[in-house]
N, CA, C and O atoms as a DFTB+ gen file, in Angstrom:
528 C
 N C O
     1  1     216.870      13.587    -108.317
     2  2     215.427      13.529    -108.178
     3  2     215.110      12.886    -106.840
     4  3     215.665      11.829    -106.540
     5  1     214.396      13.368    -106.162
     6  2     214.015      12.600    -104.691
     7  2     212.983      11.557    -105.173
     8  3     212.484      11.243    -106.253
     9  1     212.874      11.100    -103.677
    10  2     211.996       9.859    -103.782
    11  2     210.636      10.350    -104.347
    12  3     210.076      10.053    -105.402
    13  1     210.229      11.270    -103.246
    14  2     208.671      11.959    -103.666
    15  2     208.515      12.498    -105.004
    16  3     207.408      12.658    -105.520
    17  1     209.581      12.772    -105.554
    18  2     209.112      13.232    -106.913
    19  2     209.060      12.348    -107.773
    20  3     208.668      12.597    -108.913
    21  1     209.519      10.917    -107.315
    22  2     209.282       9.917    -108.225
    23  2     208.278       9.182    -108.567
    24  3     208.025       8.534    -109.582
    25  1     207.371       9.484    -106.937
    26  2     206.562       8.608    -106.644
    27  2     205.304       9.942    -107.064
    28  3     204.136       9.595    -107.243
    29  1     205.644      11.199    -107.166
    30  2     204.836      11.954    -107.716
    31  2     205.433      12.905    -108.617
    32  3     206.138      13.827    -108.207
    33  1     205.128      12.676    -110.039
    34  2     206.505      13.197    -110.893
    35  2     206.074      14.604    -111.087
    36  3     204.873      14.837    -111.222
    37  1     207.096      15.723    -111.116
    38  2     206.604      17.405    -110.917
    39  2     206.826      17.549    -112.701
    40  3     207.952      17.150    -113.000
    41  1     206.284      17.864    -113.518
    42  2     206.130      18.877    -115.049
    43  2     206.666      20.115    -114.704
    44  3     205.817      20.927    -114.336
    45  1     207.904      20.533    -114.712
    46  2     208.235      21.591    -115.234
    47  2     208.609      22.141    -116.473
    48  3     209.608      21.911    -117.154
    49  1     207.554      22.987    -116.690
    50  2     207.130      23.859    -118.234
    51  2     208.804      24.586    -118.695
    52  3     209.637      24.956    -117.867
    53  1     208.946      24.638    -120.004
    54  2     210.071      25.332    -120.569
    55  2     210.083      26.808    -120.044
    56  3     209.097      27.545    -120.061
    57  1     211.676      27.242    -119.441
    58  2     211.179      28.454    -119.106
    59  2     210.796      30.042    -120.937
    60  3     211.292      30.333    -122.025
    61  1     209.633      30.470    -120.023
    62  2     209.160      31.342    -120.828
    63  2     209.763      33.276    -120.461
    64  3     209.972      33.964    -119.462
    65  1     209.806      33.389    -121.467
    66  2     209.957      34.968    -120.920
    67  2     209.146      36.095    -120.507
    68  3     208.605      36.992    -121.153
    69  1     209.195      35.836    -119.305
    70  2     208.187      36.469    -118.565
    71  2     207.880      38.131    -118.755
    72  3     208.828      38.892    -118.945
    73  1     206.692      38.560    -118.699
    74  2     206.278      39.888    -118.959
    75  2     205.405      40.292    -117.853
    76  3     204.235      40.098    -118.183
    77  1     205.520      40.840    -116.521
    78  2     204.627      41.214    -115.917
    79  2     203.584      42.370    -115.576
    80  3     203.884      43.554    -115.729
    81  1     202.751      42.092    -115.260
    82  2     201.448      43.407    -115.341
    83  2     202.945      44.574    -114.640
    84  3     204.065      44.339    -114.186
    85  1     202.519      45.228    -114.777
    86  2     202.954      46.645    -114.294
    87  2     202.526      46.851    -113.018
    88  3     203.312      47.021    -112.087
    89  1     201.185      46.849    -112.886
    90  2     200.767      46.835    -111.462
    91  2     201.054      45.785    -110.476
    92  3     201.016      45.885    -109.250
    93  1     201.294      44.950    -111.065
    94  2     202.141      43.452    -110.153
    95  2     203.583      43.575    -109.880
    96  3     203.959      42.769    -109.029
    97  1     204.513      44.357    -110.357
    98  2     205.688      43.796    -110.430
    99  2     206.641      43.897    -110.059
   100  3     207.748      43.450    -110.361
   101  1     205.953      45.033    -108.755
   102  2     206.888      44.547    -107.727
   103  2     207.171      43.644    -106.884
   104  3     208.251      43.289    -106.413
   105  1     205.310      43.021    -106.597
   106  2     205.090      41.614    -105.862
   107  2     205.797      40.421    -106.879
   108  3     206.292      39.368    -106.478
   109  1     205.718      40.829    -108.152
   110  2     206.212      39.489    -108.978
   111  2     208.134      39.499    -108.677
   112  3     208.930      38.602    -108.956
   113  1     208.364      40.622    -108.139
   114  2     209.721      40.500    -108.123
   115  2     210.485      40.193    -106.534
   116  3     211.663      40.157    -106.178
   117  1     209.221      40.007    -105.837
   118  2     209.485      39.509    -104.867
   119  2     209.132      38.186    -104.999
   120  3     209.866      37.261    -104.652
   121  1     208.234      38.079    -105.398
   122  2     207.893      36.481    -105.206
   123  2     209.073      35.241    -105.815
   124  3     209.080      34.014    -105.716
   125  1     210.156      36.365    -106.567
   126  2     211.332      35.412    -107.240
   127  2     211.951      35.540    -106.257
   128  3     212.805      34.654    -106.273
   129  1     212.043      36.131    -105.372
   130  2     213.098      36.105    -104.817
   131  2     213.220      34.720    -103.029
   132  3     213.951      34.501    -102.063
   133  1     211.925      34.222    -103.669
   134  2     211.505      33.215    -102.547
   135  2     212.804      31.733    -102.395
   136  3     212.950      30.967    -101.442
   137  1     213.420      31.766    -103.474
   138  2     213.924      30.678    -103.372
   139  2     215.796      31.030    -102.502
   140  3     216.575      30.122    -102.211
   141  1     216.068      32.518    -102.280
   142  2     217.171      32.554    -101.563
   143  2     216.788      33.184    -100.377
   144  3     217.661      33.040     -99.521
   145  1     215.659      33.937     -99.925
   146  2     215.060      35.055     -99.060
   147  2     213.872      34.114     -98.236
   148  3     212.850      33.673     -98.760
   149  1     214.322      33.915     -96.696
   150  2     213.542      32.760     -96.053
   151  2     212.085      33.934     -95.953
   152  3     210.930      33.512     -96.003
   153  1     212.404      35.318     -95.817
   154  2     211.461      36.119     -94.951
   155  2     210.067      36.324     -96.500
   156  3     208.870      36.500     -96.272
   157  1     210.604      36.246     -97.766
   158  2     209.849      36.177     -98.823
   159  2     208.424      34.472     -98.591
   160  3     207.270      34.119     -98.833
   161  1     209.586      34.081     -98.035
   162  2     208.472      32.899     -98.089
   163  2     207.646      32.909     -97.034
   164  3     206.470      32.555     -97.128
   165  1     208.089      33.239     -96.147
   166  2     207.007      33.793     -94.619
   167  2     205.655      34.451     -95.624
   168  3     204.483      34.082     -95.555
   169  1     206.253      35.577     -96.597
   170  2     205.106      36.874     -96.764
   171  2     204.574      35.857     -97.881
   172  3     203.633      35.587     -97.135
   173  1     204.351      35.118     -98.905
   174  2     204.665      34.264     -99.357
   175  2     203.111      33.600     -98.783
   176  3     202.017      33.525     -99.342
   177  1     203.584      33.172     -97.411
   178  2     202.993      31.782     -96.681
   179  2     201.759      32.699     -96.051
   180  3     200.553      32.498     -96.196
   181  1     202.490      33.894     -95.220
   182  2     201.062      34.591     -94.725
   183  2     200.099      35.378     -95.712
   184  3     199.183      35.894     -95.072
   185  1     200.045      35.568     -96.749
   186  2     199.979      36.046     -97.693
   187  2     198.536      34.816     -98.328
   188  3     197.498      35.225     -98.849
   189  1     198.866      33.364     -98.096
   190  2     198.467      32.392     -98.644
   191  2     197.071      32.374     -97.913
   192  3     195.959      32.521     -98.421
   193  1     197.549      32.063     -96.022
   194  2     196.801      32.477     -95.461
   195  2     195.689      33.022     -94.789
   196  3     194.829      32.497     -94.082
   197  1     195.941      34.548     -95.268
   198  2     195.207      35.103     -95.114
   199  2     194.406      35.392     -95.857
   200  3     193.447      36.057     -95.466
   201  1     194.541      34.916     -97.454
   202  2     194.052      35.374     -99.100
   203  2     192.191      35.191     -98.561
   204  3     191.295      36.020     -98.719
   205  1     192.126      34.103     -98.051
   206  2     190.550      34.024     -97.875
   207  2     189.676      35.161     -97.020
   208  3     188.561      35.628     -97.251
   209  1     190.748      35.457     -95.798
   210  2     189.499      36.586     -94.625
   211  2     190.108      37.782     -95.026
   212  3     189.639      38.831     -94.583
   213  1     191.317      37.821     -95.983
   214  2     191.016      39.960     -96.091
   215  2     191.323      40.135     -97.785
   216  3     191.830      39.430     -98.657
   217  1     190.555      41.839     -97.692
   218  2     190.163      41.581     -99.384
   219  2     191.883      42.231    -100.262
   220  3     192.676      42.621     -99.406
   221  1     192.159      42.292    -101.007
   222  2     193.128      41.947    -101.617
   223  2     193.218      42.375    -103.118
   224  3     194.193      42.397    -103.868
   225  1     191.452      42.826    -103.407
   226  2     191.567      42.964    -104.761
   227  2     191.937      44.361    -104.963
   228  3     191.786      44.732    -106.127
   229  1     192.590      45.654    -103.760
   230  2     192.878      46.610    -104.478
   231  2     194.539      46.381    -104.144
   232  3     195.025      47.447    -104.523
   233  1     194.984      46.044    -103.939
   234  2     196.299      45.410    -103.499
   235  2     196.955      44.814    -104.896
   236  3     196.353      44.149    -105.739
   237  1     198.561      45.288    -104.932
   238  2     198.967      45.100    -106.619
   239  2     199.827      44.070    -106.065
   240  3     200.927      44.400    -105.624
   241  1     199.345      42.525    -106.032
   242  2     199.845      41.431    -105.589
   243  2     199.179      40.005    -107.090
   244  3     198.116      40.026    -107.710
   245  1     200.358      38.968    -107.187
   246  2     199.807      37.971    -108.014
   247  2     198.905      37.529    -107.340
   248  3     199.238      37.312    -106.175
   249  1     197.727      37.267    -107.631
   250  2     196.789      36.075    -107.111
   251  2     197.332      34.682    -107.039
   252  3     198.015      34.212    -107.949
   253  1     197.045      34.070    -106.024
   254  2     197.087      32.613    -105.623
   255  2     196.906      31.815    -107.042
   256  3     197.606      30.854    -107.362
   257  1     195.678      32.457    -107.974
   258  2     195.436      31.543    -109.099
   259  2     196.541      31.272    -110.192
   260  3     196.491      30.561    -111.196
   261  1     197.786      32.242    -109.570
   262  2     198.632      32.568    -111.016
   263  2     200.247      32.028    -110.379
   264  3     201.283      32.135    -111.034
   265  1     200.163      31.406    -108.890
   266  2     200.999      31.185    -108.463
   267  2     201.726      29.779    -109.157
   268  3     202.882      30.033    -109.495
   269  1     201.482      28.935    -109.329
   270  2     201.662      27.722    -110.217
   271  2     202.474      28.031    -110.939
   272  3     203.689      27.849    -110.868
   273  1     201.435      28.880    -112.242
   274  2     202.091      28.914    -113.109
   275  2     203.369      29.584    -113.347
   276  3     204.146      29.459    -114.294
   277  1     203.433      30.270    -112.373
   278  2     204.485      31.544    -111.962
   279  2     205.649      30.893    -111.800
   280  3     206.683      31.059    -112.447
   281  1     205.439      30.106    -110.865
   282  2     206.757      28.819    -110.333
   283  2     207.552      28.532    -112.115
   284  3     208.532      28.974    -112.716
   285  1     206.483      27.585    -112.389
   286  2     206.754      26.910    -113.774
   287  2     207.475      27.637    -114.422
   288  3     208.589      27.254    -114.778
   289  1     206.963      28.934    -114.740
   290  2     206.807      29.598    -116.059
   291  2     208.236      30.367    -115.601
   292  3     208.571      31.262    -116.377
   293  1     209.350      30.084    -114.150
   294  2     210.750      31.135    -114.260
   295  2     211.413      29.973    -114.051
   296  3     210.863      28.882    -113.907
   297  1     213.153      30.272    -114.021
   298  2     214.380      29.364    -113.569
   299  2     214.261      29.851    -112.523
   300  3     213.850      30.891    -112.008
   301  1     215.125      28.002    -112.019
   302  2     215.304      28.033    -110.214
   303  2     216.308      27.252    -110.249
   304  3     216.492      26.468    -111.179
   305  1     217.139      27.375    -109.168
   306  2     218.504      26.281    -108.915
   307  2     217.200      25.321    -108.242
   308  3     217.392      24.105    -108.248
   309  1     216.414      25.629    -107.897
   310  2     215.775      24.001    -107.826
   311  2     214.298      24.043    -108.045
   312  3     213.433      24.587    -107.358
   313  1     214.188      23.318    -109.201
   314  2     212.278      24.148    -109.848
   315  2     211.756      23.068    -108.454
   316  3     211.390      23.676    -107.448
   317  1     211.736      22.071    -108.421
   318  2     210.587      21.045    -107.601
   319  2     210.422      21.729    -106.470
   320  3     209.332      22.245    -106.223
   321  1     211.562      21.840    -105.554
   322  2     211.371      22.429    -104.410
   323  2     210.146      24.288    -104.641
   324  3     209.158      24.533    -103.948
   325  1     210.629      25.087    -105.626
   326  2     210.000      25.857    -105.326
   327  2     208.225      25.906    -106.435
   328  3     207.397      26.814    -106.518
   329  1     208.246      24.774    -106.976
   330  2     206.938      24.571    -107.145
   331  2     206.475      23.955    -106.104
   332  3     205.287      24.225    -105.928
   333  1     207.053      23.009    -105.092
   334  2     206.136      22.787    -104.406
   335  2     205.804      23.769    -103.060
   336  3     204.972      23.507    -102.191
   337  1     206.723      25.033    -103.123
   338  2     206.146      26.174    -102.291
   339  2     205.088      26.100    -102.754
   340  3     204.180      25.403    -102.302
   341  1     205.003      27.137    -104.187
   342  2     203.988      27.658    -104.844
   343  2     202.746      26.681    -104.749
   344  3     201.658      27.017    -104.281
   345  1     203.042      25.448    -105.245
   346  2     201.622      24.413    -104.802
   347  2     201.228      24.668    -104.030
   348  3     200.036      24.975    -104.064
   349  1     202.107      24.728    -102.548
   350  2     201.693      24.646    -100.831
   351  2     200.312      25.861    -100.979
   352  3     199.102      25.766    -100.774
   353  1     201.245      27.033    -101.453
   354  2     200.999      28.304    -100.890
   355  2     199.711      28.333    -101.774
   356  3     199.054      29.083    -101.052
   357  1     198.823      28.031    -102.896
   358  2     197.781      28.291    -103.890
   359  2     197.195      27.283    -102.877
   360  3     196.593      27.928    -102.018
   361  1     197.138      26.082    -102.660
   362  2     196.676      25.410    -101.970
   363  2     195.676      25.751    -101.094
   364  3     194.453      25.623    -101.039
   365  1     196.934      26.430    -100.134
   366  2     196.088      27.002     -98.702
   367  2     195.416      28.455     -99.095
   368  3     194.730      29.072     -98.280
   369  1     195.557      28.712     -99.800
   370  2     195.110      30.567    -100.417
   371  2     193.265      29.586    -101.212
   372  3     192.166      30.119    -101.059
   373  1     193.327      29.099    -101.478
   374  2     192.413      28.691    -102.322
   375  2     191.359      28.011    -101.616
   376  3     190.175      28.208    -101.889
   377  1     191.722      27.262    -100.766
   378  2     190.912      26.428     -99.978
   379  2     189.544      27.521     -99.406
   380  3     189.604      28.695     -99.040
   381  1     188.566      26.756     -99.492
   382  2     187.008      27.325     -99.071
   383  2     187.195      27.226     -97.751
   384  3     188.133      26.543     -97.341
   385  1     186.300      27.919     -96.818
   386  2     185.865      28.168     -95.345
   387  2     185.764      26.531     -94.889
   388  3     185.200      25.658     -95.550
   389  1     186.421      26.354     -93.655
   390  2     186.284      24.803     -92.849
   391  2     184.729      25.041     -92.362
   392  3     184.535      26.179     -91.934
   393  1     183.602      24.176     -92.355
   394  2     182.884      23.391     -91.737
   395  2     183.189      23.547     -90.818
   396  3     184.378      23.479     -90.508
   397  1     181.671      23.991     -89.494
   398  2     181.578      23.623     -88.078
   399  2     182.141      22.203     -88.018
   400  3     181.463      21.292     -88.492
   401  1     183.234      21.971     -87.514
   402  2     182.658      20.461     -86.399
   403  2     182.623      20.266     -85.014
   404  3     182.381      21.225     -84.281
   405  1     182.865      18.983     -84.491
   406  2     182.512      19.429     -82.925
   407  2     183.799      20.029     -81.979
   408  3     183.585      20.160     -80.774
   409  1     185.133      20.391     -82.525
   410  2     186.316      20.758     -82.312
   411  2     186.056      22.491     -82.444
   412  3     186.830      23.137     -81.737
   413  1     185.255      23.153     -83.103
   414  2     185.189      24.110     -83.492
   415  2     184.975      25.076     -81.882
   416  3     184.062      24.646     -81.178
   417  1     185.786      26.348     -81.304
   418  2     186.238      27.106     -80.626
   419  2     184.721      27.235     -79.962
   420  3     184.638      27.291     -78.735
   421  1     183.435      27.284     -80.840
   422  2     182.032      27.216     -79.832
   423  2     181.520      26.276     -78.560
   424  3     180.766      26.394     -77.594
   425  1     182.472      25.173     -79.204
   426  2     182.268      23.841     -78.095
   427  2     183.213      23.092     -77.404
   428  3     183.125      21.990     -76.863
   429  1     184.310      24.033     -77.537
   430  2     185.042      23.847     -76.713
   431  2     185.300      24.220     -75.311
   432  3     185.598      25.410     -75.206
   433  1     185.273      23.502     -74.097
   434  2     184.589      23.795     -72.877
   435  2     185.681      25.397     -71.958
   436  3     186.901      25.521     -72.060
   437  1     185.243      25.847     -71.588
   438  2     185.915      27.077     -70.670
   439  2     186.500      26.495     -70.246
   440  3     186.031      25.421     -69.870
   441  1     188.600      26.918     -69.889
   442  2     189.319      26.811     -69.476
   443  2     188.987      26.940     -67.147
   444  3     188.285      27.468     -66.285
   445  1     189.714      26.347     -67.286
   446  2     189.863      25.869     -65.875
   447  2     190.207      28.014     -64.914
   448  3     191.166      28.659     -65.338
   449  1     189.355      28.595     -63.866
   450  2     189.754      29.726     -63.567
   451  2     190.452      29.713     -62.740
   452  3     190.980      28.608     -62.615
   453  1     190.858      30.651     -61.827
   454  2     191.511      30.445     -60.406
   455  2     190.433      30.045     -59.691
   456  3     190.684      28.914     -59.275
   457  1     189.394      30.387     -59.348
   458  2     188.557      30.203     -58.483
   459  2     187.612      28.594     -58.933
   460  3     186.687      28.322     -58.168
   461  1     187.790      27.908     -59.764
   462  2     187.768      26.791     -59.958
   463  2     188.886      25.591     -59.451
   464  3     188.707      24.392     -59.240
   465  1     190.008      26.366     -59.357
   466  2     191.200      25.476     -59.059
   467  2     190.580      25.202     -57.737
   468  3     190.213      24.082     -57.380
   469  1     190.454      26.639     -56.803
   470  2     191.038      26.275     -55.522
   471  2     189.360      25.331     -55.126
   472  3     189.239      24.562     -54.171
   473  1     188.141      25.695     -56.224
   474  2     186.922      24.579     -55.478
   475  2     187.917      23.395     -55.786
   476  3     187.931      22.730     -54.750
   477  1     188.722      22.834     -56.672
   478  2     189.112      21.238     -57.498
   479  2     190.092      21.337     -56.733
   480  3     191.022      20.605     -57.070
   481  1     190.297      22.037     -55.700
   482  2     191.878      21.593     -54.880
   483  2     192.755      21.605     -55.549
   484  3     193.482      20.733     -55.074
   485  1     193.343      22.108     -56.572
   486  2     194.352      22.409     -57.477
   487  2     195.853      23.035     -57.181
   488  3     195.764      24.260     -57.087
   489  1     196.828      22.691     -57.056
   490  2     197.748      23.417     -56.787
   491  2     198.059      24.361     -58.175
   492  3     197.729      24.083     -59.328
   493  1     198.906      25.743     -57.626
   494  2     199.063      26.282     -59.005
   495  2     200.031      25.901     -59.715
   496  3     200.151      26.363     -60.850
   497  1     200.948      24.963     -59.207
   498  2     201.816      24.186     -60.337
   499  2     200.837      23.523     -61.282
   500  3     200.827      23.748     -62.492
   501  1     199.772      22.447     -60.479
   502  2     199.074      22.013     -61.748
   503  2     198.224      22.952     -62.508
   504  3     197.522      22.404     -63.358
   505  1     198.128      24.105     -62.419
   506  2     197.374      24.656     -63.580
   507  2     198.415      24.987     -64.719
   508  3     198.135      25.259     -65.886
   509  1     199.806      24.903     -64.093
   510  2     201.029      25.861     -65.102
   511  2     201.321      24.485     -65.468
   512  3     202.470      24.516     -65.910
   513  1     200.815      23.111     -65.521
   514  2     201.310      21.664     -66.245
   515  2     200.320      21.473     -66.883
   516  3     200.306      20.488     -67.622
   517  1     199.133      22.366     -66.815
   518  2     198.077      21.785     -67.580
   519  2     197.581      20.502     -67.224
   520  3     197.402      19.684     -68.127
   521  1     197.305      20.172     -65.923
   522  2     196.706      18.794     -65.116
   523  2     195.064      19.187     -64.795
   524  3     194.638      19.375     -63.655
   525  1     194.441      19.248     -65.735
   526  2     193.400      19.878     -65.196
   527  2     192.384      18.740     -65.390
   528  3     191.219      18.882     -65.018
């Protein structure tokens, strides 16, 4: 048991025998395969991603909402580690739209041009060090 799981203890559910939609199951049979397949967890992660800006509902994929339980509910040579994918990944799939703040890409000031360098006396090493 690691430290973090001590200090935050993980419930893993008895495994159940899983039955998946039909229309899911090929994504459900990828999504097992996250715990030996690094490139599953990429699709996995971008997948998480992107769940908020593109639509998804004609797409025969588990929803983020069912990812949890998904973890829980199979065997793993290591359940914690890949529940806490699945946490990661529902996490970021779930999360609502960020709030303007003042960091936000509108107010952030125009990059330095060539024809700004040479008014600021700029050499073009310092524009390629980012000395601006």
């Amino acid at each position: 048991m690691s430290i973090d799981s001590v200090a935050h203890p993980v419930t893993v559910l008895p495994w159940v025998r899983c039955r998946p939609d039909r229309r899911t199951r090929a994504h459900h049979d990828r999504l097992l395969r996250v715990e030996d397949d690094p490139d599953e967890v990429i699709e996995l992660l971008e997948l998480a991603v992107t769940w908020g800006e593109l639509d998804y509902s004609e797409s025969d994929v588990v929803p983020p909402e069912a990812w949890i339980d998904f973890a829980a509910g199979h065997r793993w040579r290591d359940p914690e580690r890949v529940l806490r994918l699945f946490s990661v990944a529902a996490d970021v799939a779930l999360r609502g739209p960020h709030p303007r703040t003042s960091w936000a890409p509108d107010n952030v000031p125009a990059p330095c041009t060539g024809v700004d360098a040479v008014w600021r006396d700029l050499a073009g090493s310092d524009l390629l060090a980012g000395e601006l």
